[in-house]
N, C-alpha and C positions, 0 to 999 in steps of 0.2 A: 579904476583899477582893472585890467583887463583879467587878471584870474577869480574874479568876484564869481562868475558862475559855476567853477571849480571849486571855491571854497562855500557857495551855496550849495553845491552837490554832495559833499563830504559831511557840512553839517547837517544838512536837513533830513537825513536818514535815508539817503537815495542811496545807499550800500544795500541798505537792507538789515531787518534786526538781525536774521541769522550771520551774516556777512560781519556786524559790529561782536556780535557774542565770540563768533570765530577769532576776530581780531584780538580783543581783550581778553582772550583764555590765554590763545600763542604769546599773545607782548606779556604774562605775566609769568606764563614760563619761562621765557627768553631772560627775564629779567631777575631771573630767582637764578637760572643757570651762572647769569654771569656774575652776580655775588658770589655764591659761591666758588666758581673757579675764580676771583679775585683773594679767596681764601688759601690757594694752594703755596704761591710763595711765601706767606707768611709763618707759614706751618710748615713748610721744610725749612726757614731761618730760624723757627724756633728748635727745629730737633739738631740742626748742626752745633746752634750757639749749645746747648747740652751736652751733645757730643765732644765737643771741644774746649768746653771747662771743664767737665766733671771726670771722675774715673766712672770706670763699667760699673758699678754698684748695682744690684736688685731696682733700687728703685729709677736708679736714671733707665734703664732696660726698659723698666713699667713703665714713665714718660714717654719715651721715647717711641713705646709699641703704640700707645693711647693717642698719639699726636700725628703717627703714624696712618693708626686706622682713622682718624678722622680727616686727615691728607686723601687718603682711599677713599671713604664715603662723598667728602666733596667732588672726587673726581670721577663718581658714579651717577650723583646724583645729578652733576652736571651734563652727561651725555644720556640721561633716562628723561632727564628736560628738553634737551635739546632734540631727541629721535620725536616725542611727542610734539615740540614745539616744530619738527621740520611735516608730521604729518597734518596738523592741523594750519598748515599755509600751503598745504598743496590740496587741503580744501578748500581754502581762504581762497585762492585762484580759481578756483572752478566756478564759486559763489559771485565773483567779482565779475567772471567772463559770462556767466549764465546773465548777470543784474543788466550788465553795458550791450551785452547784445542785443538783449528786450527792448531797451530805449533805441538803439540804433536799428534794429528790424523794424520798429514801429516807425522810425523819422524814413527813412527808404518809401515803406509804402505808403508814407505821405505825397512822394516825389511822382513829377509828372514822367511822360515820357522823354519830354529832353531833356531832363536829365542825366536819364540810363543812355541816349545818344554822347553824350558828351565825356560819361563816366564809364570805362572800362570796369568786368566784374571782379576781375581780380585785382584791378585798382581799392575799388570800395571794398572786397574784401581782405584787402591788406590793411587795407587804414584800420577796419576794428581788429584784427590782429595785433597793429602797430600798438592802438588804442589802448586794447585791453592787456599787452603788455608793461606800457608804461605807466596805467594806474594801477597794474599789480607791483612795480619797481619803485612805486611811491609812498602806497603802504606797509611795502615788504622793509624798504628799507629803512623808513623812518619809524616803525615801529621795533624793528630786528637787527640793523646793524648801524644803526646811528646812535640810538638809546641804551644799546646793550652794552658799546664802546665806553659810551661816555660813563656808564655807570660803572665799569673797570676801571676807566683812568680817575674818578672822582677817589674812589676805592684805594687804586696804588698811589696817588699822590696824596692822599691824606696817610697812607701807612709810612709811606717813604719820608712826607717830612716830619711824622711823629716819632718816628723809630731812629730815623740817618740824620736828615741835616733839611733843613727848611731849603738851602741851596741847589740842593738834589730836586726836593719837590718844584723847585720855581725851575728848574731847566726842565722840569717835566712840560712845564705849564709856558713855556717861552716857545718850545717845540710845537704845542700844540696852536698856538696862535698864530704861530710864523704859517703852519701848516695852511690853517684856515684863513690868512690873506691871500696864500700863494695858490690856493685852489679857487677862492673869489675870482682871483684877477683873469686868472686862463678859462673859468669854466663861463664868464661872461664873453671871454672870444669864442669859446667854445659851441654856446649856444647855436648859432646863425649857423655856422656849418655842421651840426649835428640834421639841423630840420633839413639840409640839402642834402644831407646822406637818407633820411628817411623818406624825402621826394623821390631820391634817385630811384630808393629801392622798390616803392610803390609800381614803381612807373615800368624798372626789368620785371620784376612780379608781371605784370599786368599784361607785357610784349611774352613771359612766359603762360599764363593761363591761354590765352589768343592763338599761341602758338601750338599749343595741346589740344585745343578744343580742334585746329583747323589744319592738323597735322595732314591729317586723310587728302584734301586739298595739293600739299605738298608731296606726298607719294602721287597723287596722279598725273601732277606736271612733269615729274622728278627737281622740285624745286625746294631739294634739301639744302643743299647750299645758300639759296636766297635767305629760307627760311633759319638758317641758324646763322647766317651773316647778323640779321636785322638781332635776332637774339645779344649775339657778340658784341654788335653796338651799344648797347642796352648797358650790358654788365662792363663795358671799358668804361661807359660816363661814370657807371656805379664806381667804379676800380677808382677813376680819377679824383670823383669827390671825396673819398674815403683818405685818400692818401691825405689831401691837406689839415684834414679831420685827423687823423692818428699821428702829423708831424706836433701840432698842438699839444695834444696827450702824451706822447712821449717825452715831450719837454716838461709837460707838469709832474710826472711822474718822475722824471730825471732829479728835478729840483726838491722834489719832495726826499729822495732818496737820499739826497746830499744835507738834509737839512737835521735827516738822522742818523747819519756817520758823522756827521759835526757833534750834533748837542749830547749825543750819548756818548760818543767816546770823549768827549768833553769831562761827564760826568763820572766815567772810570776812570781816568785820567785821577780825578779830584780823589778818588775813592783811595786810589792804591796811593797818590805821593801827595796829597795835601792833606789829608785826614788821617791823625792819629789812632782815632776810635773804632779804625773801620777791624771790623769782626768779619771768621769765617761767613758765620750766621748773616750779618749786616751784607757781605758781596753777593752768597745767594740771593737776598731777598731784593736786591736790586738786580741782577741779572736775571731772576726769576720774572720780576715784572717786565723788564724790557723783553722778553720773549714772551711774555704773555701780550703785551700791548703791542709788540709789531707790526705784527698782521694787522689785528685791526685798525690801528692808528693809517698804517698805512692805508688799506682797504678802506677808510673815513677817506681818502681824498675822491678815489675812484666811485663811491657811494654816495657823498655828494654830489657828484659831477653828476653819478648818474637822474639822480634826485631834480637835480635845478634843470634838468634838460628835461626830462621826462615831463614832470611837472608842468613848466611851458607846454611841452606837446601836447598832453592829457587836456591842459585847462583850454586849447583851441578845439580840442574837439568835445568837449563837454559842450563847450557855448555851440559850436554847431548843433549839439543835442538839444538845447535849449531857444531857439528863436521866438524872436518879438511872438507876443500876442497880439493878432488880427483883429482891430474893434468892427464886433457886427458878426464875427464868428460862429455860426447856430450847428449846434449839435442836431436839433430836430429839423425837420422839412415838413413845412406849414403846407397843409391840403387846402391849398386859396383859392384855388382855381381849377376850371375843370378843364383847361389846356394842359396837352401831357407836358407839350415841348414847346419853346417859343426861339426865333431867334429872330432879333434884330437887329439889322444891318450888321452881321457880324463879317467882320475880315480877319487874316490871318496868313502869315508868309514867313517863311523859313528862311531866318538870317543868314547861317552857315553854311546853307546849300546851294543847290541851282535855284535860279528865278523861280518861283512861284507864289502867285497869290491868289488868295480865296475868298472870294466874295465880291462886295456887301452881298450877303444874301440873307433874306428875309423867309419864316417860314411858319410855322403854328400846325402842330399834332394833336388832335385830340385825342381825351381819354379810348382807349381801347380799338382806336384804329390801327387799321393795317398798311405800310408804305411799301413798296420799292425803290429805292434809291437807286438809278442807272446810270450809266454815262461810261467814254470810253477808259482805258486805264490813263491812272496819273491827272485826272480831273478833277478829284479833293474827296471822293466821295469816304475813303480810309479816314481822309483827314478830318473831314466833317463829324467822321465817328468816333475819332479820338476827343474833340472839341467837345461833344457831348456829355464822353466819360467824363469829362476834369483832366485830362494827359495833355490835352494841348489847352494855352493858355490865348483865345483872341488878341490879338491887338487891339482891334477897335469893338466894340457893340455890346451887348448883352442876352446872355443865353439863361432862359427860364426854367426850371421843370417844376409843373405846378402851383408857376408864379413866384418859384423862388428863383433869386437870382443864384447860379451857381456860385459866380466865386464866395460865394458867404456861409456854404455848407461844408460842414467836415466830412471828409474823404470816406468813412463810414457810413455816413449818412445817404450822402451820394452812390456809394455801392449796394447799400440795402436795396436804394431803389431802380436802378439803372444797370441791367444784364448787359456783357459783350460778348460774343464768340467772336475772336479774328481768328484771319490767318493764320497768325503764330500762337499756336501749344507751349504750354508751360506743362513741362511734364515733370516732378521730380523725383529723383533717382531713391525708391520706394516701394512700398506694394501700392497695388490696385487702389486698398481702402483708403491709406491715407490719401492720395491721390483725391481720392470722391469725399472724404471729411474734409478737405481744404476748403469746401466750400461751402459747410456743414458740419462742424464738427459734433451735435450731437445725434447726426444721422445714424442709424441702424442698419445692420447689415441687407436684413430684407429691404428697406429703402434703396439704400445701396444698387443693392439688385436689381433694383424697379427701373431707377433713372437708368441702368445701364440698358437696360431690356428696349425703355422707350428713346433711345438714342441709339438702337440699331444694331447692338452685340447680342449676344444669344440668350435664348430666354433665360429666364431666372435660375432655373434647376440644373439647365446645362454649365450656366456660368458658374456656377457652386462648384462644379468638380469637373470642368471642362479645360483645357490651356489656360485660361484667364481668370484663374481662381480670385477673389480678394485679395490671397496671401500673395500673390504673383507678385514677384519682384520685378520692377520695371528699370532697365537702367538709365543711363546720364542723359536728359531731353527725351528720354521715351524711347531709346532707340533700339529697344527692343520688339516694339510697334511698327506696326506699316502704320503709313501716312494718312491713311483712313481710320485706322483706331486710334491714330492719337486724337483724329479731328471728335471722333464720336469718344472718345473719352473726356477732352471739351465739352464736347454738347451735355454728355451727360452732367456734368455738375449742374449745370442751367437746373436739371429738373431736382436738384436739392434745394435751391434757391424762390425767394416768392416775389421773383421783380416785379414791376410796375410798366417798366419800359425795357422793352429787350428790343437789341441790337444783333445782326447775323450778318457781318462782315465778311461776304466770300466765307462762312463759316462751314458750308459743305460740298466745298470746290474738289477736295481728294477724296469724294464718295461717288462710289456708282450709281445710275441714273435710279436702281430700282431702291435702294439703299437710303439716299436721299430722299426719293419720294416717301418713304415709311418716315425717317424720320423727321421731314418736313411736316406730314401729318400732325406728328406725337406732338412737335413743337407748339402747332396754330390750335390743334385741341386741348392738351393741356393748359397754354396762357391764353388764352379765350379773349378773359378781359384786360390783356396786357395791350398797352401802345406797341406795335413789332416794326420796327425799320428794319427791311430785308438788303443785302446791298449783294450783287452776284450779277456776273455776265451769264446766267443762265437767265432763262424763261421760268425757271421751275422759283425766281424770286415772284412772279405774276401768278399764281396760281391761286395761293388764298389774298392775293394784294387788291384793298380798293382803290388805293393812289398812286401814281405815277409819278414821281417826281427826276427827272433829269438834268447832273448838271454836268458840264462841257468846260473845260479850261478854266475851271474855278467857278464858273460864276451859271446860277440855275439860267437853265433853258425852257425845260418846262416843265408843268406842274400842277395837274388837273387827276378826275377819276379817272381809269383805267382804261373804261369803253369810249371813251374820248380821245384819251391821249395814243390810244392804236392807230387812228386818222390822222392827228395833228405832229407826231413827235417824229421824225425821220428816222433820228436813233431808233428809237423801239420800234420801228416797221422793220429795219434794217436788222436789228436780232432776231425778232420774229421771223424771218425769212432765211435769217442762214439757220436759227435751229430746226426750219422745219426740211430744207436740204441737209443736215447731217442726219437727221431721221430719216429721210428718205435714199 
């Protein structure tokens, strides 16, 4: 059954208690509301039928006020339920959106980096939008307009064949069945092209986030027109899917419409020229209902429909939430070995791209040494650092740390112990602090202040009440930032952190030579006894490095101590010499 992990999610309390308490406080008002407003035509039938047998007497007046005021109090009590029951599901929402994003932020940073190549951000952030929409449209409505319906029409069709004519009651109940085939039949064609309207609109979403991020791009070609063409296209596919999507709907709506200008006016029909007995009292309390049930009876087709789609949707991405368990999966990383790093014969090449492959290369780090990773651009050296993290997955070999095999540790696990600074800053749009908790969240401000101090920003005291307060709001990627305080706003998290093996991927390419040199220092003296893979087309990765390692086109070239590999590596003679001409 493919919505098995949908309905394993609903039941096993993966709402959350607050989320279920929400749920059953609003479904029990919703459901008190709609008795009593099923009490309102009954009680104007009964003050007519009085009105219209009896004379004005004292006490018909008294009836009539008493029947009256309890006409009023149902139809107060029923909108003082319903204000309550509409504020406590637009809690219910928040509770829902806060529970599904926790699962989906946590399944994200399980993902590697081809991944996020493959998937656009405003793709995956539409999907939990989409997401947390339609498991709010699943319990909204099957708890609030699916339930609260039916307990009216249970209501008016037991009143109506108790009071009118059992005849009445079965046209109630013929309607209602017809109803519910005719919204089966269409809302299963329905299905296929609803999930092609929510692809569509992921996908314009997605050409819209891309196109705001890279606007700036387009003012400087003047390549507005390109830029809102590709948009355009976008929203016509969206235009086109939708249209055969809403020719469906309109037909089931059409038909549903017709089904209740047949059977009701069927049943007035019977009221005014087949039935004797029919009372003023008796045509209120059946036209009473039919305006009390129209709406919703109707609004039961569209709420279904919306229910069976949704539903499907929600239960595909819940199972995305949920994937197999990994046998051999360890939370912990066994200290087995006093190798930092190991790799054997690992290869690795990029499907979707230009040619390239990397490797077999073999290689072994011990505890607490120091490397430089060198070679020219586009030679793997990125790649080999991705391969470490866990972002890139080998094709062939096995990659160690500590003798554990990676692919068998959880992504937590692997992060406790394994630092990176690239190239690319993740900076979010925040102050400073949260910024420096993301990587540490029970860091301290003086902490705070330390790592920023030994990553190269100004000292501690200055920073307190300087431009770059803590509270300093950064905005969207940092771009409040020169490209050197983002890099040392990077670095500094490293010193919140107690990795084991740190990585410095081209990590302080946008810092100045003397800037770097400080916080190259901080780096090699503070992790001391950390494994450090340095990887930079500067000299300044060879400073505290004892090994050399070079690789060229994928695959190592060479890979010895440092005072050796000066003699024997071309490469590294060849940097060494053009940095010591740009110094000169």
């Amino acid at each position: 059954m493919r919505n098995k992990p949908f309905l394993r999610f609903l039941l096993s309390g993966s709402l959350g208690r607050k989320s279920v308490l929400l749920l059953a406080t609003a479904l029990s008002l919703t459901l008190a509301s709609a008795a009593f407003s099923s009490l309102g035509p009954l009680l104007l039938a009964k003050a007519t039928d009085i009105l219209a047998e009896t004379s004005m007497s004292r006490g018909t007046v008294t009836a009539v006020a008493w029947i009256s005021g309890l006409y009023i109090c149902s139809i107060a009590f029923t909108k003082i339920f319903n204000t309550a029951s509409l504020y406590l599901q637009s809690m219910l929402r928040l509770q829902l959106v806060e529970t599904i994003s926790q699962k989906y932020f946590a399944l994200l940073c399980e993902k590697n980096a081809q991944f996020y190549v493959q998937n656009s951000v405003g793709e995956l952030a539409q999907k939990l939008n989409q997401a947390s929409n339609d498991l709010y449209t699943v319990v909204r409505n099957v708890a609030f307009n699916i339930l609260a319906p039916i307990v009216q029409l249970v209501m008016a069709i037991a009143v109506v064949s108790t009071i009118l004519s059992k005849a009445v009651g079965f046209a109630f109940l013929t309607y209602v069945a017809l109803f519910l085939v005719n919204n089966h039949i269409f809302l299963n064609r329905l299905a296929p092209h609803r999930n092609r309207v929510m692809e569509a609109g992921r996908r314009s979403y997605g050409v819209l986030i891309d196109s705001v991020i890279n606007i700036m791009a387009a003012r400087q070609y003047n390549g507005f027109d390109v830029l809102m063409g590709r948009y355009k296209n976008a929203l016509d596919t969206d235009r086109s899917i939708q249209r055969s999507y809403w020719r469906l709907m309109i037909a089931m709506l059409s038909i549903n419409a017709l089904l209740f200008v047949l059977m009701f006016g069927w049943c007035i029909y019977w009221m005014l020229a087949g039935s004797a007995a029919t009372s003023p009292g008796s045509f209120v309390l059946f036209t009473g209902y039919i305006l009390l049930l129209a709406g919703p009876v109707e609004m039961l087709g569209s709420t279904l429909g919306e229910v069976h789609q949704s539903w499907h949707s929600v239960a595909a991405f819940v199972k995305e939430l949920s994937p197999p368990k990994q046998a051999g999966f360890s939370d912990r990383l066994a200290n087995t070995d006093d190798c930092a790093v190991e790799l054997n014969q690992i290869e690795f090449g990029y499907s979707d791209a230009a040619p390239f492959q990397l490797g077999p290369i073999s290689l072994r780090f011990t505890t607490g040494e120091k490397i430089a990773l060198i070679g020219p651009s586009g030679s793997g050296k990125s790649t080999l650092a991705k391969l470490l993290t866990g972002d890139y997955t080998p094709s062939r070999g096995v990659i160690r740390i500590f003798g554990n095999d990676i692919s068998t540790l959880q992504r937590t696990s692997l992060n406790d112990v394994v630092g990176i600074v690239g190239q690319e800053t993740h900076i979010f749009s925040d102050t400073v602090r949260f910024n420096m908790r993301i990587a540490n969240a029970a860091a301290s401000d003086k902490e705070i202040l330390k790592a920023l101090e030994m990553a190269g920003f100004e000292s501690a005291a200055e920073c307190a009440t300087g431009n770059l307060s803590l509270d300093s709001q950064l905005g969207e990627r940092g771009v409040t930032l020169s490209g050197g305080q983002r890099q040392r706003l990077a670095l500094a998290r490293l010193f919140l952190r107690k990795p084991r093996i740190l990585i410095i991927d081209e990590g302080t390419s946008s810092l100045d030579v003397l800037t770097e040199r400080r916080v190259i220092d901080s780096i090699y003296t503070h992790f001391i006894d950390c494994t450090i893979i340095s990887i930079s087309h500067r000299t300044s990765a060879l400073t505290y490095s004892e090994r050399v390692v070079v690789i060229k086109d994928g695959l190592l070239q060479g890979d010895g101590p440092k005072s050796t590999m000066v003699f024997s590596s071309d490469y590294l003679h060849s940097m060494i010499e053009m940095s010591e001409i740009r110094a000169g």
